[in-house]
N, C-alpha and C positions, 0 to 999 in steps of 0.2 A: 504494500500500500504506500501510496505517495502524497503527499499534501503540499497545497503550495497556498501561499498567500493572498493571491488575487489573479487576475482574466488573465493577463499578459505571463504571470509566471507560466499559469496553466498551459496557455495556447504554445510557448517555448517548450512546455516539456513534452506536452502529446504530438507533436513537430517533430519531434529530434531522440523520440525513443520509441521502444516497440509498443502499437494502439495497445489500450486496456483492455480487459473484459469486462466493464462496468466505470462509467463514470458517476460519481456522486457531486453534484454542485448545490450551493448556494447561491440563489437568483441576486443579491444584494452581493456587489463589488465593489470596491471602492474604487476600482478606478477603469469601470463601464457604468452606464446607466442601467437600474433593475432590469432581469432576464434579459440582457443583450447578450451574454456569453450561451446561455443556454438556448438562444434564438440560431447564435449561430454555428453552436455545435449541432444542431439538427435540422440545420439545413446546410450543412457542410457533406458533400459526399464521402468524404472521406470517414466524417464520423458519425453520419447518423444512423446505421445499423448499430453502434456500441448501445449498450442499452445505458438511460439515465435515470438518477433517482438525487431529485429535488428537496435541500433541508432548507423551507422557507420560515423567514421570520413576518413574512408579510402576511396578508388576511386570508383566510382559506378559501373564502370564494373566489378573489383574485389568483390563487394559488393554485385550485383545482379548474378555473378558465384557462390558465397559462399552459399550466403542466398537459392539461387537453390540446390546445394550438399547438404545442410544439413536440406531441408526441412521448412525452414522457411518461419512463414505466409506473413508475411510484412517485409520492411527494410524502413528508411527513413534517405537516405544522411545530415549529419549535413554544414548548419547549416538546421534546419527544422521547419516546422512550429507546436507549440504544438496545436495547436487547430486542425490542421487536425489528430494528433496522438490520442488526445483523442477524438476525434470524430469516427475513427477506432478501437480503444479498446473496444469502448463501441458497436457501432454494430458486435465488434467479440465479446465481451463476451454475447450479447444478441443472437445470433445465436448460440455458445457455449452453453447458457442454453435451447433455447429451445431444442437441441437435446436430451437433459438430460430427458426432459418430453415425448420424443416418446417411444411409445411403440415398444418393443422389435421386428424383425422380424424373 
């Protein structure tokens, strides 16, 4: 797992190293305007099959319109609970691999 500080760190490192299986963002940056990183990780070809999962501090109905527009897997209003987050990464990224093992159709 990797963490970075804000948009620009992020977009350098999914750039310059191997894509993820899962990105986890915060819509609030300090240095984009709210869900512009996430606007344009999902419409980025490169990464929007990665699946994402949204930890917003902003209002849930705003939160679950967004996370809808822009394709996002999960969202989980702060404050939240970490155990059900990593309890869902892990069943996403295990459903994520198994796809990887099926055969082509």
């Amino acid at each position: 797992m990797v963490t970075v500080p804000d948009a620009q760190a992020a977009m350098y490192y999914l750039l310059h190293r191997e894509l993820p299986d899962l990105i986890i963002v915060d819509p609030q940056l300090p240095d984009m305007e709210n869900w512009e990183l996430v606007e344009q990780l999902s419409s980025s070809g490169l990464f929007e099959s990665i699946p994402k999962i949204v930890l917003s501090g902003l209002g849930k109905e705003e939160t679950e319109a967004k996370c809808a527009e822009f394709g996002v897997s999960a969202h989980f209003t702060k404050p939240f609970n970490p155990l059900e987050v990593k309890e869902f990464v892990e069943a996403l990224l295990l459903r994520s691999n198994s796809s990887f093992t099926a055969v082509p159709g």
